[in-house]
LOVOKE-341038 format. One line per 5 residues: their letters; for each residue x, y, z of N, C-alpha, C. Coordinates in steps of 0.05 Angstrom, whole numbers, plus 5000, padded with zeros to 4 digits. Layout:
REM residues N
a) X/Y/Z/X/Y/Z/X/Y/Z ~ ...
This chain:
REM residues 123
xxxxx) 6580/4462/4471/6566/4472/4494/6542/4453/4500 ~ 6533/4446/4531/6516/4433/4531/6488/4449/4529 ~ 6476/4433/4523/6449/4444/4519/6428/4443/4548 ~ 6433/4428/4563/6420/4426/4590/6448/4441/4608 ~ 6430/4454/4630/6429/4466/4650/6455/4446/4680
xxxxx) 6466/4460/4687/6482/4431/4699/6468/4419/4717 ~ 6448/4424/4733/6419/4410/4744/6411/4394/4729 ~ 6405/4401/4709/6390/4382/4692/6406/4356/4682 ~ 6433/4364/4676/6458/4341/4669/6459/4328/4693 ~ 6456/4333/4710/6461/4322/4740/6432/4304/4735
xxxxx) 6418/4303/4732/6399/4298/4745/6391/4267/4723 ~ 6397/4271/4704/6395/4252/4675/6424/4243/4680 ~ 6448/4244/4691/6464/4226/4694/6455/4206/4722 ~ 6448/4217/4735/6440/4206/4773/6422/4181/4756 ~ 6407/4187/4735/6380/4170/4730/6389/4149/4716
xxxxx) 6418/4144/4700/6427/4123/4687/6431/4100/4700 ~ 6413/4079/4692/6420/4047/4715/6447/4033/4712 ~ 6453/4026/4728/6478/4007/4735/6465/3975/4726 ~ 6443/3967/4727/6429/3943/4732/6406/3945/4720 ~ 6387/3925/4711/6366/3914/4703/6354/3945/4687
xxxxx) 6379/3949/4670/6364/3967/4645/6340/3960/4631 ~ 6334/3980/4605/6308/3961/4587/6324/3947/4574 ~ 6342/3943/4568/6363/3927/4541/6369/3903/4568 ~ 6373/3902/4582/6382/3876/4610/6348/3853/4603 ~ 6331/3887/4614/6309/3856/4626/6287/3848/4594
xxxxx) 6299/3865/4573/6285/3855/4542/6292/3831/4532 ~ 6325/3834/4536/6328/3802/4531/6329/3788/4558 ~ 6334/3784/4583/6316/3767/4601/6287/3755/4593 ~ 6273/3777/4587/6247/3763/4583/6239/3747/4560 ~ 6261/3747/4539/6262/3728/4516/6278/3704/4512
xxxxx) 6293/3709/4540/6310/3677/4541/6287/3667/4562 ~ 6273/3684/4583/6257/3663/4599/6235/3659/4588 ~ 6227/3670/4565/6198/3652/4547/6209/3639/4528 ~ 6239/3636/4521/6247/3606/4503/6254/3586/4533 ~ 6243/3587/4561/6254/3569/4577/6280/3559/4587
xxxxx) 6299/3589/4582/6321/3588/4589/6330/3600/4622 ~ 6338/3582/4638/6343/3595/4670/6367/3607/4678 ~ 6377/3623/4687/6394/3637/4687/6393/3656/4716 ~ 6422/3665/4719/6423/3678/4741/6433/3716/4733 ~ 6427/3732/4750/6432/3751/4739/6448/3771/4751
xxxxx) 6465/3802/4742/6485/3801/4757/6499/3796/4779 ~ 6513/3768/4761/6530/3752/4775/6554/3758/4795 ~ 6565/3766/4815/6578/3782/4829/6602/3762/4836 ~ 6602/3728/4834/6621/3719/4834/6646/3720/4809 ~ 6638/3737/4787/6647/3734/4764/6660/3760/4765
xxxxx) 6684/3763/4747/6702/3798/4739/6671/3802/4726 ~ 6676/3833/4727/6659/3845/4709/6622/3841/4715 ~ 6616/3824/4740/6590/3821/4743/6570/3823/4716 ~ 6575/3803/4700/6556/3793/4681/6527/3802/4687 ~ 6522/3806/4663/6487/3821/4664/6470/3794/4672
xxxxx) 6474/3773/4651/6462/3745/4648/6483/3723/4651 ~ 6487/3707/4672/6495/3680/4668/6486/3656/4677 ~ 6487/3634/4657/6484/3608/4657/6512/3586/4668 ~ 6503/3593/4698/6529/3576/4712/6536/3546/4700 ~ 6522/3535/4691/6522/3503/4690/6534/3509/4651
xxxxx) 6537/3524/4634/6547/3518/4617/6566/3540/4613 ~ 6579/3553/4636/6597/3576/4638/6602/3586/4619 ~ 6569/3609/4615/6562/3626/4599/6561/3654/4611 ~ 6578/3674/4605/6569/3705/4612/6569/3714/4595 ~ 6534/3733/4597/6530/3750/4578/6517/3773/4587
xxxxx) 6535/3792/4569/6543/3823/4579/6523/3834/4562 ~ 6503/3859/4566/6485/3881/4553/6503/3900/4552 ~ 6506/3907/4527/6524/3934/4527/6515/3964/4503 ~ 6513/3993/4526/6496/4004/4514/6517/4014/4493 ~ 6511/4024/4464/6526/4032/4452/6549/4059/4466
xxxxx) 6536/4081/4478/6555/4102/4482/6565/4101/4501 ~ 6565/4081/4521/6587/4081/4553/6602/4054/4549 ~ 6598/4037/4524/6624/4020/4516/6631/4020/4492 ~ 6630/4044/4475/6644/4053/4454/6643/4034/4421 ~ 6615/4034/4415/6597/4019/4402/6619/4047/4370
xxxxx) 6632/4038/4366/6636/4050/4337/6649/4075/4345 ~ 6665/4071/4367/6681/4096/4379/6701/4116/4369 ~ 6710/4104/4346/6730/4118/4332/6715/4149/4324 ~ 6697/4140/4302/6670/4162/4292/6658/4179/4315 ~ 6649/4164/4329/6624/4176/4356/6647/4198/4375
xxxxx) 6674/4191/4382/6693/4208/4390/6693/4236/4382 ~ 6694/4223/4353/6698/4264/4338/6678/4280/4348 ~ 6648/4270/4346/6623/4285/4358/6617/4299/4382 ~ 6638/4272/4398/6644/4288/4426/6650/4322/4434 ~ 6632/4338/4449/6629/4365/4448/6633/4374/4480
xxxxx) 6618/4373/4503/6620/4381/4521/6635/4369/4541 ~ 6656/4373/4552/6671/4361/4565/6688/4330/4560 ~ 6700/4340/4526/6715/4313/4510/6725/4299/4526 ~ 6759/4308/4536/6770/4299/4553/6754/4279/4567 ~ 6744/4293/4575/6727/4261/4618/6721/4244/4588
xxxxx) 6702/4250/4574/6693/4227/4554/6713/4201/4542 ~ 6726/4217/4531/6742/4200/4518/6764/4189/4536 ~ 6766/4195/4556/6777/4176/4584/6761/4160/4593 ~ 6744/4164/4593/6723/4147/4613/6708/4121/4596 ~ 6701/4129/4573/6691/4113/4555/6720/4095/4546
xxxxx) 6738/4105/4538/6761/4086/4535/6775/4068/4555 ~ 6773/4083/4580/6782/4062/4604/6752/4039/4604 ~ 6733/4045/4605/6713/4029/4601/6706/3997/4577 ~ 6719/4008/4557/6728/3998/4541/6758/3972/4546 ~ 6772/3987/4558/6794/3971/4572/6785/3956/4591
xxxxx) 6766/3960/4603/6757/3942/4627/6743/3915/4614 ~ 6724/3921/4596/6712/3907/4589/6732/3883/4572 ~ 6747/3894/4549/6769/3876/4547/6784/3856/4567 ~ 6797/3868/4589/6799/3854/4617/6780/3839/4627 ~ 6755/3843/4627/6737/3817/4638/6736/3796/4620
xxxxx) 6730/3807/4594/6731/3783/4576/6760/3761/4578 ~ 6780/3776/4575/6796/3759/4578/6805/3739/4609 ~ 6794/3753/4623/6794/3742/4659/6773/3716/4659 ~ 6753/3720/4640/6726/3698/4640/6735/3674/4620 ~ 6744/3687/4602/6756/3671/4578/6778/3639/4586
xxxxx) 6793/3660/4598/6820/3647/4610/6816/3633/4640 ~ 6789/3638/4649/6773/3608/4676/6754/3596/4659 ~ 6760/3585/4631/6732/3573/4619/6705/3580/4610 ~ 6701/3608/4614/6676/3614/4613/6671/3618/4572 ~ 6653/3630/4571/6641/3639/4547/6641/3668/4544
xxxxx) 6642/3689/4535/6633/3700/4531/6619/3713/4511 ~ 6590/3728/4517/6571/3738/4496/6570/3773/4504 ~ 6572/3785/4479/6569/3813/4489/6553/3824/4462 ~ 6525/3834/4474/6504/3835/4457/6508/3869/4458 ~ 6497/3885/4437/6497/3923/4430/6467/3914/4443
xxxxx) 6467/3941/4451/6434/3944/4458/6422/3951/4427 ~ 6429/3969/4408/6425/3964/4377/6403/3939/4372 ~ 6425/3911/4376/6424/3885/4370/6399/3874/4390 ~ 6392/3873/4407/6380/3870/4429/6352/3888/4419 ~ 6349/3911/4413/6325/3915/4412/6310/3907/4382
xxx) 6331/3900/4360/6320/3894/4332/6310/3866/4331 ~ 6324/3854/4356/6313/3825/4361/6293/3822/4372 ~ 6287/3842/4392/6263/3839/4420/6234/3853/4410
């Protein structure tokens, strides 16, 4: 059972960013004080890369642990209020992300895909 109100779930899902999270612009601001230039979600690329470095066809993806399935096998069982959508949604998510990588991979690119975990023990 959830513990918030469905207003209140509404209202803290509406608030989740698509773009320039704290995990996006934490490491932004640590590649642009080592003097690294970069462009940011990239829209000519699958998967619109969080960070890329066109000139050494580099995409790199911020990914929050629970909407790309950071240790999903475990974190699944926990799943309580509305499993089902979850474990659809988070696993097609998961499939997508596989698909970009391999779409970027297979035109030359790089790919980097940082946990936000990882990202904040560094930042």
């Amino acid at each position: 059972m959830d513990v918030l109100t469905p207003e209140q779930r509404k209202r803290n899902m509406q608030a989740i960013k698509g773009k320039d999270t704290k995990i996006e612009i934490m490491l932004r601001k640590k590649l642009w004080e080592k003097g690294y230039r970069y462009r940011k979600n990239y829209k000519n690329l699958p998967g619109k890369p969080d960070i890329v470095f066109t000139k050494y066809k580099v995409a790199v993806f911020c990914d929050s642990e629970f909407w790309h399935g950071y240790n999903w096998e475990e974190k699944k069982k926990r799943l309580g209020t509305n499993r089902e959508f979850w474990i659809r949604k988070i696993e097609k998510n998961m499939e997508r992300d596989k698909r970009v990588n391999e779409e970027l991979i297979s035109d030359g690119w790089i790919v980097l895909r940082f946990w936000e975990k990882e990202i904040k023990k560094k930042s």
